[in-house]
Each structure stands twice: as structure tokens, then as C-alpha cells.
C-alpha positions as CSV (number, residue, x, y, z in Angstrom):
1,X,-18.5,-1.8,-43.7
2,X,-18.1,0.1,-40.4
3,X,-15.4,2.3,-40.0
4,X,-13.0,2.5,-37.6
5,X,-14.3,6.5,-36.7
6,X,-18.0,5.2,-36.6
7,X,-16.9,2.1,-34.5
8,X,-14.6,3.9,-31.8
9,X,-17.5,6.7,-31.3
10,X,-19.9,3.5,-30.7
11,X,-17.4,2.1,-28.0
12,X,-16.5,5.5,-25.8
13,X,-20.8,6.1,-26.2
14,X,-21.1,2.5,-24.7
15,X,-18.6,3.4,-22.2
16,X,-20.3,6.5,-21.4
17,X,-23.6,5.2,-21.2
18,X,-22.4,2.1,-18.8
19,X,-23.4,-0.7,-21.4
20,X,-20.1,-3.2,-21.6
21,X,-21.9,-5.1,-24.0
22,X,-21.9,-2.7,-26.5
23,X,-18.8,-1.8,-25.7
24,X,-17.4,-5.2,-25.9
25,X,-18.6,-5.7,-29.1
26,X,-17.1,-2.4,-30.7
27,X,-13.8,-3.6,-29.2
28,X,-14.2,-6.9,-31.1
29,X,-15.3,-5.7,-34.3
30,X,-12.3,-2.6,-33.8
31,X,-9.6,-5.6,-33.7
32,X,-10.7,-7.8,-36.4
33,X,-10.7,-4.8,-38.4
34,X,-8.9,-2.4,-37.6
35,X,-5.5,-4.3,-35.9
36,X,-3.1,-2.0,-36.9
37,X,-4.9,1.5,-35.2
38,X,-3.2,2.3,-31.6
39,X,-6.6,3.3,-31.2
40,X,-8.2,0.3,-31.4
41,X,-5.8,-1.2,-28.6
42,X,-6.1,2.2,-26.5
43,X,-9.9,1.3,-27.3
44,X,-9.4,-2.8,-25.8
45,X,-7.3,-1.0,-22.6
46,X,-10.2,0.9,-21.7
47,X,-12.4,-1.8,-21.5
48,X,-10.0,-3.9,-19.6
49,X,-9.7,-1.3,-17.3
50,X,-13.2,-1.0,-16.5
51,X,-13.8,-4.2,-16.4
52,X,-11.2,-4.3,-13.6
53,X,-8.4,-6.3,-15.6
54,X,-5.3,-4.5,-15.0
55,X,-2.8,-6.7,-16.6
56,X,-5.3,-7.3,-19.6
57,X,-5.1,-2.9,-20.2
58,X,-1.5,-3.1,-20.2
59,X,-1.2,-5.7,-22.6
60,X,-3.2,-4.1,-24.9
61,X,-1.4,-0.4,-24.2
62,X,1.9,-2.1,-25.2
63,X,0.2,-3.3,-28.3
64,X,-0.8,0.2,-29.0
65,X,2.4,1.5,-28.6
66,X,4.5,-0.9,-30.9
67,X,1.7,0.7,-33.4
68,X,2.8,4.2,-32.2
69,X,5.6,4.1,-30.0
70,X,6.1,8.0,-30.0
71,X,2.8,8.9,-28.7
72,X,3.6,10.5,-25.0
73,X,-0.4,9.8,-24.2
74,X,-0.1,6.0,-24.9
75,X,3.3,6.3,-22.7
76,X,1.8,7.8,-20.2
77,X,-1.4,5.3,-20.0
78,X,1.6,2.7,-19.9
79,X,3.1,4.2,-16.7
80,X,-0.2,3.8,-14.7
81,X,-0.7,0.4,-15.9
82,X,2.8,-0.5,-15.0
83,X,1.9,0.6,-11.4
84,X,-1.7,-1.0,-11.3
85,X,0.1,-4.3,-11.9
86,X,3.1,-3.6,-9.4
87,X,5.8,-3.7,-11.9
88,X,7.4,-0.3,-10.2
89,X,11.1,-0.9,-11.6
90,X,9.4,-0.5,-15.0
91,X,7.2,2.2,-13.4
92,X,10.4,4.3,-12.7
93,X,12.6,3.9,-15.6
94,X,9.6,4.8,-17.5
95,X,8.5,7.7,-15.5
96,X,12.3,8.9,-15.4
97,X,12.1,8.9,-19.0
98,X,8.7,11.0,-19.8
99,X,10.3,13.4,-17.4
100,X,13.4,13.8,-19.2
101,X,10.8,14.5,-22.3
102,X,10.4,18.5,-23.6
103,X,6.6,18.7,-22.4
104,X,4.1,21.8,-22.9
105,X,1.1,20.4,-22.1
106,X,-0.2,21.2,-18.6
107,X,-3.0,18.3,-18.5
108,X,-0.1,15.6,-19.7
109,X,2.6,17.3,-16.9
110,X,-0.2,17.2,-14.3
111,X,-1.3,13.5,-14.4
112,X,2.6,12.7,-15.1
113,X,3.0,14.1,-11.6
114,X,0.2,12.4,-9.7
115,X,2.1,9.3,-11.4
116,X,5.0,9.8,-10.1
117,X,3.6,10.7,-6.6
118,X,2.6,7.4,-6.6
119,X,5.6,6.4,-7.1
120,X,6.7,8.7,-3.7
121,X,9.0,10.5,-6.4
122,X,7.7,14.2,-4.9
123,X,10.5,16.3,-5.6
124,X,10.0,15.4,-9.0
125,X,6.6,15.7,-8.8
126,X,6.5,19.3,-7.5
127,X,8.5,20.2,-10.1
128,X,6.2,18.6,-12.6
129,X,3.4,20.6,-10.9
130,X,5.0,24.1,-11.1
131,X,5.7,23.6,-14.8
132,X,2.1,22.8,-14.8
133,X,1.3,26.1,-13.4
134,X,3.9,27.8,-15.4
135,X,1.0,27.1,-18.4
136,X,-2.5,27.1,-16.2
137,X,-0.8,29.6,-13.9
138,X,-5.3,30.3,-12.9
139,X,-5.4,26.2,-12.2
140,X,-7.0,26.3,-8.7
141,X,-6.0,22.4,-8.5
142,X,-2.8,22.6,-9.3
143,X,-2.0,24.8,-6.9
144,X,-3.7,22.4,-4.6
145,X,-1.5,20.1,-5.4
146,X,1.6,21.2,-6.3
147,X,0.7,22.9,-2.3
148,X,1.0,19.1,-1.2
149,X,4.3,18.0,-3.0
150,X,5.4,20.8,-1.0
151,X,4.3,19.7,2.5
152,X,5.7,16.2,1.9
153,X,9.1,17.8,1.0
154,X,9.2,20.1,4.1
155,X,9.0,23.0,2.2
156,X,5.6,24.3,4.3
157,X,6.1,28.2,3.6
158,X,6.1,27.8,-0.2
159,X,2.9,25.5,0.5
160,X,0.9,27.8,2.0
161,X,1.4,30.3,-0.1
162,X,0.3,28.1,-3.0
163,X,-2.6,26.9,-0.8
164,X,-3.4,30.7,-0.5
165,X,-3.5,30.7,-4.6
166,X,-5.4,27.9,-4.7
167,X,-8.1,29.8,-2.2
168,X,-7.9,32.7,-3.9
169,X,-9.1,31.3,-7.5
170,X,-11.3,28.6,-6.1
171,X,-12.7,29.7,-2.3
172,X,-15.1,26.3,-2.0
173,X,-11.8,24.6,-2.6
174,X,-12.2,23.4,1.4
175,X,-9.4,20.2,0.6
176,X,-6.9,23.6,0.5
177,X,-8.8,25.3,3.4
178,X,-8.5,22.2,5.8
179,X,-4.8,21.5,4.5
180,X,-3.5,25.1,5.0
181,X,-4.8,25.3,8.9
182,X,-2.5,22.2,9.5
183,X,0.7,23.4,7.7
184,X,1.6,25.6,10.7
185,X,0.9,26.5,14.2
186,X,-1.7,29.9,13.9
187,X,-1.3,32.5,15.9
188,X,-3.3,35.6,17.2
189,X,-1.8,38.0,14.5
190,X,-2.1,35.5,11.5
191,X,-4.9,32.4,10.9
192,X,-8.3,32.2,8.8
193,X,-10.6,31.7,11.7
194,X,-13.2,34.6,10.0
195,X,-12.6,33.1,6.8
196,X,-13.5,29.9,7.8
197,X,-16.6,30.7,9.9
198,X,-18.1,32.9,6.6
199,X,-17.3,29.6,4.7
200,X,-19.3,27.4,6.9
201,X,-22.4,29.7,6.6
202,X,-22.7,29.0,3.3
203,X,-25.3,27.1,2.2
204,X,-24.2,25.4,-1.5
205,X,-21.9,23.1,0.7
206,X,-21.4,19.1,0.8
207,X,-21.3,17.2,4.1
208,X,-18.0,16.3,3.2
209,X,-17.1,20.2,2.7
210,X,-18.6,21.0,5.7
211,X,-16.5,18.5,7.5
212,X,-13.7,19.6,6.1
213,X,-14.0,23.4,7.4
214,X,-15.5,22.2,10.9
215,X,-11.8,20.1,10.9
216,X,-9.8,23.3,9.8
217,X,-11.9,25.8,12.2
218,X,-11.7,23.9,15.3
219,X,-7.2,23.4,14.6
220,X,-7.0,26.8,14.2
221,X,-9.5,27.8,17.4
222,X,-7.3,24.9,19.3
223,X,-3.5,27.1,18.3
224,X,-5.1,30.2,19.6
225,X,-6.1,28.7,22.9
226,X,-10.0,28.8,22.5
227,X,-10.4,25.3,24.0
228,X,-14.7,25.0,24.3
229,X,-14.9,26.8,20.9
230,X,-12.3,24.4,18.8
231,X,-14.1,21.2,20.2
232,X,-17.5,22.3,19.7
233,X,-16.3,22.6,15.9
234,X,-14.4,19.3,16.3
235,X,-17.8,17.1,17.7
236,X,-19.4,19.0,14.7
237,X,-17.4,17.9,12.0
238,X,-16.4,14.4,13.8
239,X,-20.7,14.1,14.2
240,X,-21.6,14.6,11.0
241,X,-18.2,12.3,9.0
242,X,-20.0,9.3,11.1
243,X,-23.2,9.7,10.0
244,X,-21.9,9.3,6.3
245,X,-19.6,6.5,7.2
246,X,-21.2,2.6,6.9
247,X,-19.1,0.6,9.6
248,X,-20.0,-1.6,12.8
249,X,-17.6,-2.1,14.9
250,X,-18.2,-5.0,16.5
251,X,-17.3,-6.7,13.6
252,X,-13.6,-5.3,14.0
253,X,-13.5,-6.3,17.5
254,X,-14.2,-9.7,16.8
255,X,-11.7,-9.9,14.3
256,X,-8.9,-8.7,17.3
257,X,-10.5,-11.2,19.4
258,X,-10.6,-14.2,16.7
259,X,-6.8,-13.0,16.3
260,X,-5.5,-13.7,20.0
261,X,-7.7,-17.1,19.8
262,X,-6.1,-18.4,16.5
263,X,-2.5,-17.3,17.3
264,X,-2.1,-18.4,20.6
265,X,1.1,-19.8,22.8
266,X,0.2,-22.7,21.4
267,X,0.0,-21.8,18.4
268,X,3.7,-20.2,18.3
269,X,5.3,-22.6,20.5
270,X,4.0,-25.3,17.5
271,X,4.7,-23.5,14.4
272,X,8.0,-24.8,12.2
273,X,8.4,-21.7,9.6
274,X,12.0,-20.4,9.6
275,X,10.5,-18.0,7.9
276,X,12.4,-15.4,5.3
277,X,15.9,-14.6,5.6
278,X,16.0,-11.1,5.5
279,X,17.1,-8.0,8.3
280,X,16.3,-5.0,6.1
281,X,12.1,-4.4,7.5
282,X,11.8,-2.6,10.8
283,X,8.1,-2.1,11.4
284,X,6.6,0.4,13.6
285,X,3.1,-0.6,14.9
286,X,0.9,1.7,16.8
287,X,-2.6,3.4,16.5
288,X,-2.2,6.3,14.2
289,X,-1.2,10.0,16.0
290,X,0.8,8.3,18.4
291,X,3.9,9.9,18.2
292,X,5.6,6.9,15.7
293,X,6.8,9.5,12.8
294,X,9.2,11.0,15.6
295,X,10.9,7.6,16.1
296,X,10.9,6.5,12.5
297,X,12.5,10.3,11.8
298,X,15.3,9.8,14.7
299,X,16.0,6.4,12.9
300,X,16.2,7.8,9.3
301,X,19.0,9.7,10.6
302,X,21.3,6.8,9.7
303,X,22.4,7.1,6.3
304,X,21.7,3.0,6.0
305,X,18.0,3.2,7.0
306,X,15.4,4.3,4.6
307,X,11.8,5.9,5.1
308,X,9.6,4.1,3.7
309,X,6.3,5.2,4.8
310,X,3.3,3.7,5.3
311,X,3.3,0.4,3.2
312,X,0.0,-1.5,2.8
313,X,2.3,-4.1,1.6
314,X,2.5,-6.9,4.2
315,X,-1.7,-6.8,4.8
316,X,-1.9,-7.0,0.5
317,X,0.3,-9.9,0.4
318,X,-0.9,-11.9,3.3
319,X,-4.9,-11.3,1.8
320,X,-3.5,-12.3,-1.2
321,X,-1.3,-15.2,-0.4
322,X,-4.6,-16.5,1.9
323,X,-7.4,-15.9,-0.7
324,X,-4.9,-17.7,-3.6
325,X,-4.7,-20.7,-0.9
326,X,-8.4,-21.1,-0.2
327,X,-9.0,-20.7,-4.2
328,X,-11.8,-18.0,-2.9
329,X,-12.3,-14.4,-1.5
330,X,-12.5,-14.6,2.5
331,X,-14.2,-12.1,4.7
332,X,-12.6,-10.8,7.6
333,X,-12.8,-13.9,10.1
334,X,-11.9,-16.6,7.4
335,X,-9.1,-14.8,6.3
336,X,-7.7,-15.0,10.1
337,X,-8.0,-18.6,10.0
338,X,-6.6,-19.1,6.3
339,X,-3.4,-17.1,7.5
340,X,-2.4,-19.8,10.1
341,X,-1.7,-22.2,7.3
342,X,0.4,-20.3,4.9
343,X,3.8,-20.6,4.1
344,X,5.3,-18.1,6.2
345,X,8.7,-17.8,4.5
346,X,6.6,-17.5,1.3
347,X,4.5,-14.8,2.7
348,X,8.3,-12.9,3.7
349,X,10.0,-13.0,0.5
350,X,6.6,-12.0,-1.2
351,X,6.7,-8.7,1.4
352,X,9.9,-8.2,0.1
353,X,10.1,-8.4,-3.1
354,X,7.0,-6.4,-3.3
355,X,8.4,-3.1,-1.7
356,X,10.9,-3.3,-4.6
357,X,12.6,-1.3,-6.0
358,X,11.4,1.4,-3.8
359,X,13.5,-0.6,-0.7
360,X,16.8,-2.6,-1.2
361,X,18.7,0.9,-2.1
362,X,19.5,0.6,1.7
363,X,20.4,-1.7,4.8
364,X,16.9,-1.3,6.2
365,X,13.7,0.3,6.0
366,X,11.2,1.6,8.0
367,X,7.8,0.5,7.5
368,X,5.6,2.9,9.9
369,X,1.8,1.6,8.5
370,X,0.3,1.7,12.1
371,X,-2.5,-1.0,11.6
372,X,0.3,-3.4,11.0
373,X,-0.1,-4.1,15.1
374,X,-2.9,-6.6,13.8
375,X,-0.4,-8.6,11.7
376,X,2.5,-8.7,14.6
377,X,2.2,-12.7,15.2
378,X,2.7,-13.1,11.6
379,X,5.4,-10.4,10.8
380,X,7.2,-12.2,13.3
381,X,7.0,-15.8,11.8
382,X,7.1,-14.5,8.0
383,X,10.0,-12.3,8.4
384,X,11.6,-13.1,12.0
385,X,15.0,-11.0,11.0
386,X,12.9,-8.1,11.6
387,X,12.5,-5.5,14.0
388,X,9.3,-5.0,15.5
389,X,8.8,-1.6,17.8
390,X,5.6,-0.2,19.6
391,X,5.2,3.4,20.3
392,X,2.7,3.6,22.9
393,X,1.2,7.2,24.2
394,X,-1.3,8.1,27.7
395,X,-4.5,6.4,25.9
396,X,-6.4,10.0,26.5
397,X,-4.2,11.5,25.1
398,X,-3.8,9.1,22.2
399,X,-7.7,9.3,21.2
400,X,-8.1,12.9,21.5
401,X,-5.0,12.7,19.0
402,X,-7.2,10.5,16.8
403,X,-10.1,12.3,17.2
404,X,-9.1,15.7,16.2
405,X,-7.3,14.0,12.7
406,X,-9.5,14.2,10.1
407,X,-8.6,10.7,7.9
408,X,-8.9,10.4,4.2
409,X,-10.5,6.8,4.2
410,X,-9.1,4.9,6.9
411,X,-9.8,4.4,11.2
412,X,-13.7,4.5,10.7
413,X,-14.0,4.1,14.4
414,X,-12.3,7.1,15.2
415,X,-15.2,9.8,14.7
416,X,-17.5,8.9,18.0
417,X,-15.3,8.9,21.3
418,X,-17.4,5.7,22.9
419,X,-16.6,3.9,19.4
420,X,-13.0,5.0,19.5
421,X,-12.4,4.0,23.5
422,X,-13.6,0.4,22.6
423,X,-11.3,0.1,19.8
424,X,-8.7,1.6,21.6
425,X,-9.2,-1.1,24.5
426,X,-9.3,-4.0,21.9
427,X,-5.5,-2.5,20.3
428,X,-4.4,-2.7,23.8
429,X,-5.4,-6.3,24.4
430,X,-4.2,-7.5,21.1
431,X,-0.4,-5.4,21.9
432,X,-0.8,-7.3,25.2
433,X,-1.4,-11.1,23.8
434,X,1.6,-10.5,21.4
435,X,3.5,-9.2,24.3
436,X,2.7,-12.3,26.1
437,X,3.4,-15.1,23.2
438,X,5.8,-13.3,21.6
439,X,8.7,-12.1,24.5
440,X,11.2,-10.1,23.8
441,X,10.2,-9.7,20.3
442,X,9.0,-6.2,20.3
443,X,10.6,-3.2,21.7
444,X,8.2,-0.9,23.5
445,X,8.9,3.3,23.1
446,X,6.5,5.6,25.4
447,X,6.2,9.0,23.7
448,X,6.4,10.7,27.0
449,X,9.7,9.7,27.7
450,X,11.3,9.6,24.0
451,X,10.2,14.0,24.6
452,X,11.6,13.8,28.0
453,X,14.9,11.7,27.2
454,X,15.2,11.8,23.6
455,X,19.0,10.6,23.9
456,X,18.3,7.4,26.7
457,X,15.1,6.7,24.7
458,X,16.8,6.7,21.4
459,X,19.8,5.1,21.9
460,X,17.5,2.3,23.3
461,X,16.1,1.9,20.1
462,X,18.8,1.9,17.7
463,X,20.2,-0.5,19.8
464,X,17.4,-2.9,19.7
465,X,17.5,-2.0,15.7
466,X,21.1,-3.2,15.6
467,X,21.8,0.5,14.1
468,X,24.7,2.1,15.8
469,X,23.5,5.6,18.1
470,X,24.1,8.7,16.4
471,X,23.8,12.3,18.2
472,X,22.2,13.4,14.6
473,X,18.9,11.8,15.8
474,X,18.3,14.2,18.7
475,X,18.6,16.9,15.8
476,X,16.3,14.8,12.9
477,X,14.7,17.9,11.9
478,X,17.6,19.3,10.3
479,X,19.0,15.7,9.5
480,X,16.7,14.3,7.8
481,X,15.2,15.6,4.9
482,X,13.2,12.3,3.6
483,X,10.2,13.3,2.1
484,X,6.8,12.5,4.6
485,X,3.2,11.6,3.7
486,X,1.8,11.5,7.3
487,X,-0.5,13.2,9.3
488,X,3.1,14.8,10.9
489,X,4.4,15.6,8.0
490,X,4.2,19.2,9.0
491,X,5.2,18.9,12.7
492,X,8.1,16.4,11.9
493,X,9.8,19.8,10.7
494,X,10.3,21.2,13.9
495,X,12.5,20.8,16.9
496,X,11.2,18.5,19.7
497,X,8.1,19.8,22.0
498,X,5.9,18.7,24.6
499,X,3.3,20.2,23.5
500,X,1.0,17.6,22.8
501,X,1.5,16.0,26.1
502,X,-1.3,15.9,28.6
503,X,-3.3,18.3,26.0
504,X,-6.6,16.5,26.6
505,X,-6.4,18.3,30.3
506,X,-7.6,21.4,28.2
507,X,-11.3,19.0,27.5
508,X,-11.9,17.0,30.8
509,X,-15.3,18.0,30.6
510,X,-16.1,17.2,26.8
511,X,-13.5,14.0,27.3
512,X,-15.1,12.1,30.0
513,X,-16.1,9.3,27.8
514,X,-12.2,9.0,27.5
515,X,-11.4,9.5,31.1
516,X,-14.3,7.3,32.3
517,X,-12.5,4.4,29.6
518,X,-9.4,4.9,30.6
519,X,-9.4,5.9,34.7
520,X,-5.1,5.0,35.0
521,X,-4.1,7.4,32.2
522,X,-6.2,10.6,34.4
């Protein structure tokens, strides 16, 4: 008879060489014969998990851990599972407990505090991540990371000087490179513009490296005033992230048109939904960089309002809520049409209860995910307690904002400046058509004049929020401390400027495909 050694060596093998036959079968034969080994249930969770079954790899964890409850690993493999299947109360108790743990082990410490990251627990997780170090103090990653707990705590001078660790130990490390240009303004007598230029000549880099340092090179040229040098290393880096990216844009523009057809006047002045009963969402839609984290940080400064961040949670729901409805997966334009027959109040409460336990702690919170501004229509039906705001920008200015931001995965259109003027125009005719069916339902902030009359422009906005004004908010810098995962979450420390206004007057020339789009913003 097989043993249970020879068997599990079979099963990772399969998994190595990609062959879920083989592996399937030494799962079987492992729990026919070997029930009572955790390892044979940590053995079944893999295999779940690769074969994309979530729930399935958390059953069979818990299995393995009535077998051996103590083992921190199993624990640990528990806590993600927990999260991949959105039980996030059970997510936090449990992560509250392993951190209450004596740990020792830098590996166990370090994916403990990407778990609880997740779990937008970053104080904890930076401590997690300096224990880490503590042990690997020549970990070039974790210095890396424990750099980025930092940032989204406000703590940016302890950041870069981890980020400068991080260099130190690992120089191709260009994640830390590109992060540490953006944790600070540079200035004449202090930035890493010779550092990066050497970088870029080498020739063992990735396009996505080279990107990366083109990004970083071309911030750092923009602080110290060289305006044609920064851009030329922005159109590089921006040039060659599009030619690695696989998206057609027309196929998004259809969808915004398909939108305003479906969800017409008509449409609204038909629908029956009372929706959800529930005041605690306010949503701020806009395109990304346009100046939203500023109002969501002068509304956080109300002790009953919570930060949520950017929650993908009303866009998962709705797909999901759809897709369950049609009994089948929908592409883009049938999911449009599948989301004007669901139960509205349904799709609300399932918002809702998603975002818990991480919101209900509070009266409200903020949900600041800027592509919401597709779903507006049906915020408002699902949830119509809730407070919808727009933060608008001068459209040049807005894309140049865009354009310079180097995204992790999201706003494909945003690397080509013809691409991004077309999206641009189709936001703006979507924000118009829910404007226009929906009056009086969203309240409109210009970023120009929340700079240039923070107090009028704020107290506007609590009010429409139902949130009584407080003077705190023209201070939210040193009010609120909330932790930040945005592209701002370095420039929401500050005081308010105007620096950002009318910026793209330093690129006329290498913005006329902007200009040319958008003649009333010039």
C-alpha cells in the first residue's frame, strides 16, 4: 500500500507539473486513506484552490485544523480563505488573534501582514512588517513593504527611509524606485534623478521596470521644474505600458453609450424599487486624480463618517446579483441589460451587508471608488438614502493628472492622450445623462473652487451629506489621520495648495491633443 509520504510527494509533483488529474487522484487516494493527516486536508485545500473553489479550500482547511488545531500555518491558510469567501468578521477575529500569538518566524509574520492589509488593518500590519525585519533585517521586500504600510499611515519620512533600505540591498527593486519619487515633493538639493537615469541604461531590465523608472524620472524632473525633460520621460514610459496592455476602447464607449440608452427618463420615471433603507453610503464618483480624496478627507473629519476607500463592492455585487439572475456569465453589454431587471432593494442590502464589518462602526461611510460614476442610475435606485457627490476638475488638467499616474491594473485608456480624451468625453456625457434623469440627486464639487473656498465649498457639501459643518475640515491634514490607499495618499498629508491647478499650461505644446479635445477648458 502507498503511503501517505509517497502519496503527498505525488500530489505537490502533479501540482508542480500542472497535471490536476494526477493530482486529483492523490487527493482521493490521501482521504480514503489517510483521513486523519491535516496534511491530507491541507493536500484537498490546495487543489481546491487551484481549481478556483474557494469555499471548497476552506472547508477542507477547517478539516485540517480540527486534526491540528495548533498549527499557526493551517491558521494562517484559514485567514486567507476566510477573506477569499468574504467572511471578513471571521477574517478579523482570527487575524486579531494570530497577532496576539508569540511569533518568530519572519516568512509566517510577513504573509500575516499582507493578510491583514487586506483587511485595511495597516497599523497592524506595519508592525507585523518591522518585526519581520527585526529577523531578515537584509529582506529587500520587506522593506518594500513595510515602506508602503508606512505611506498609507502618513508616516512618509519613516517610508522613505525604508524605501532607501530597500534600494540599497536590492537596486533593480524599481516598485521602491517609482514609490520613493512620489512620497515627497523633490527638490534641487535632494532627489534621485542621476540614480534613476544610470538605472534606465541598464540593459537586464523588463518593460514593466523600465516603465516603472520612466514614471519615477519624469515626477522627479516635473518637482524640479524641468517641464520638456519630465514629459519626454512620461510619453516614454506611458508609450511603452500601452503597447503591453490588450484593450479597445470602443468596446468601453459603447458600454457608456448602451448605459444612457437602457437607463433612460423613461426608464426612471417607470421604475417601482423603494429600494434599501439605509443612509450610512456616501459615494464619491469621478475619474481617478481628480481631486476626490481632498473631499472625502474634509468629510472624514466628522467623527461619525468613516473612510472607507475605494470599494469594488457595489460593481461585485451588481455582476453578481445579474449573472445569478441570467443563470450565466454576461459580457459587458448584457450585463447592462440584465441590471435593469434586478431587484434593486436586493442589490442595496447586498452592498451593505457586504462592506461589513469593515463599515457599520460609524453613521456613514465614504465610498470614493471613482468608476462607480458608471453605476450612478443604479446606486440611486438600489440605495436611494444615499449621497451621491461628483468632483469635477478643468478636463486638461484632469487628463494630464491621469496621464502622469502610473496605475497598478486599472484605467487602460489612460496611457495614449487621444485614447484618454475620448474616454474622458464619454465620462462627461454619461455625468451629464444622470444629471439630466436624475435632478437634484448628485451634488457637484469643482476642485478649483473647493482650493479657492475650501470653507463655502465645504460647508456645501456637508450640508448636502446631512453632516453638520465643522471648521476641523479646512485643517483635515492634521484631523484626520485615517489611513489612505490612493494615488494621494502622500499629498493628502499636507496643507491645501494650488499647485496642481492649471499645471498642464507648463505642456501646451506636448498637450494639444488635450487642448484640441477639450477647446472651453484652454
Amino acid at each position: 500500500m502507498t503511503d501517505a509520504a509517497q502519496l503527498l510527494n505525488s500530489f505537490y509533483h502533479a501540482v508542480a507539473q500542472k497535471n490536476p488529474a494526477a493530482a486529483s487522484s492523490s487527493v482521493q487516494q490521501l482521504l480514503t486513506g489517510f483521513p486523519q493527516l491535516a496534511d491530507s486536508w491541507l493536500a484537498a485545500s490546495v487543489l481546491a484552490e487551484n481549481s478556483a473553489q474557494p469555499a471548497k479550500a476552506l472547508q477542507a482547511i477547517e478539516r485540517a485544523l480540527t486534526i491540528s488545531p495548533a498549527s499557526a500555518a493551517l491558521q494562517l491558510r484559514r485567514l486567507h480563505f476566510l477573506q477569499r469567501c468574504g467572511q471578513t468578521a471571521a477574517a478579523l477575529t482570527l487575524a486579531q488573534s494570530l497577532c496576539q500569538a508569540p511569533l518568530s518566524d519572519a516568512d509566517f509574520l510577513s504573509e500575516l501582514a499582507l493578510q491583514c492589509s487586506q483587511l485595511q488593518q495597516f497599523e497592524q500590519a506595519a508592525t507585523l512588517y518591522q518585526q519581520a525585519l527585526a529577523l531578515q533585517p537584509d529582506n529587500a521586500s520587506l522593506y518594500y513593504n513595510y515602506a508602503t504600510m508606512l505611506r498609507f499611515c502618513g508616516q512618509l519620512d519613516q517610508a522613505e527611509q525604508m524605501l532607501d533600505q530597500a534600494i540599497a540591498l536590492q537596486p533593480r527593486d524599481t516598485d521602491a524606485w517609482h514609490l520613493r519619487s512620489n512620497l515627497r515633493k523633490q527638490r534641487p538639493d535632494n532627489h534621485h534623478c542621476e540614480g534613476l537615469i544610470a538605472m534606465l541604461q541598464r540593459d537586464d531590465l523588463s518593460p514593466k521596470q523600465q516603465v516603472q523608472l520612466h514614471y519615477a524620472l519624469a515626477k522627479e524632473l516635473e518637482d524640479l521644474q524641468q517641464y520638456p525633460k519630465s514629459f519626454a520621460q512620461l510619453k516614454a514610459g506611458a508609450s511603452l505600458r500601452r503597447q503591453h496592455i490588450n484593450y479597445n476602447l470602443p468596446d468601453d464607449l459603447a458600454v457608456m453609450q448602451l448605459i444612457q440608452q437602457q437607463f433612460n427618463a423613461d426608464f426612471f420615471r417607470q421604475a417601482r424599487s423603494q429600494g434599501y433603507s439605509n443612509n450610512e453610503a456616501v459615494f464619491i464618483v469621478s475619474m481617478p486624480r481628480a481631486g476626490s480624496t481632498l473631499a472625502e478627507r474634509m468629510l472624514g473629519c466628522d467623527a461619525k463618517v468613516q473612510l472607507a476607500g475605494e470599494l469594488n463592492n457595489f460593481a461585485s455585487q451588481l455582476s453578481r446579483l445579474a449573472q445569478q439572475s441570467a443563470g450565466r456569465k454576461l459580457d459587458k453589454a448584457a450585463l447592462v441589460q440584465q441590471t435593469s431587471q434586478l431587484d434593486f432593494a436586493a442589490l442595496g442590502r447586498a452592498y451593505i451587508d457586504s462592506t461589513r464589518p469593515l463599515t457599520g462602526a460609524y453613521s456613514h461611510f465614504v465610498d470614493k471608488l471613482p468608476l462607480n460614476f458608471l453605476y450612478v442610475g443604479l446606486i440611486h435606485l438600489a440605495l436611494p438614502q444615499a449621497k451621491i457627490i461628483h468632483v469635477q476638475r478643468n478636463p486638461i488638467d484632469h487628463c494630464y493628472a491621469i496621464y502622469k499616474h502610473l496605475f497598478a491594473d486599472a484605467y487602460p485608456f489612460s496611457y495614449q492622450l487621444d485614447e484618454l480624451a475620448q474616454y474622458y468625453q464619454a465620462y462627461q456625457a454619461l455625468m451629464a445623462h444622470w444629471q439630466q434623469v436624475l435632478p437634484g440627486v448628485i451634488h457637484s464639487v469643482q476642485y478649483e473652487d473647493l482650493i479657492s473656498q475650501p470653507e463655502l465649498q465645504s460647508k456645501a457639501l456637508f450640508e448636502h451629506c446631512g453632516l453638520s459643518w465643522t471648521e476641523r475640515c479646512l485643517q483635515f491634514h492634521q484631523h484626520n489621520r485615517q489611513a489612505s490607499t490612493t494615488g494621494s495618499a502622500s499629498q493628502i498629508r499636507q496643507p491645501l495648495y494650488n499647485s496642481s491647478v492649471a499645471r498642464w499650461r507648463y505642456y501646451q505644446t506636448e498637450l494639444a491633443p488635450l487642448t484640441r479635445a477639450f477647446p472651453d477648458a484652454v
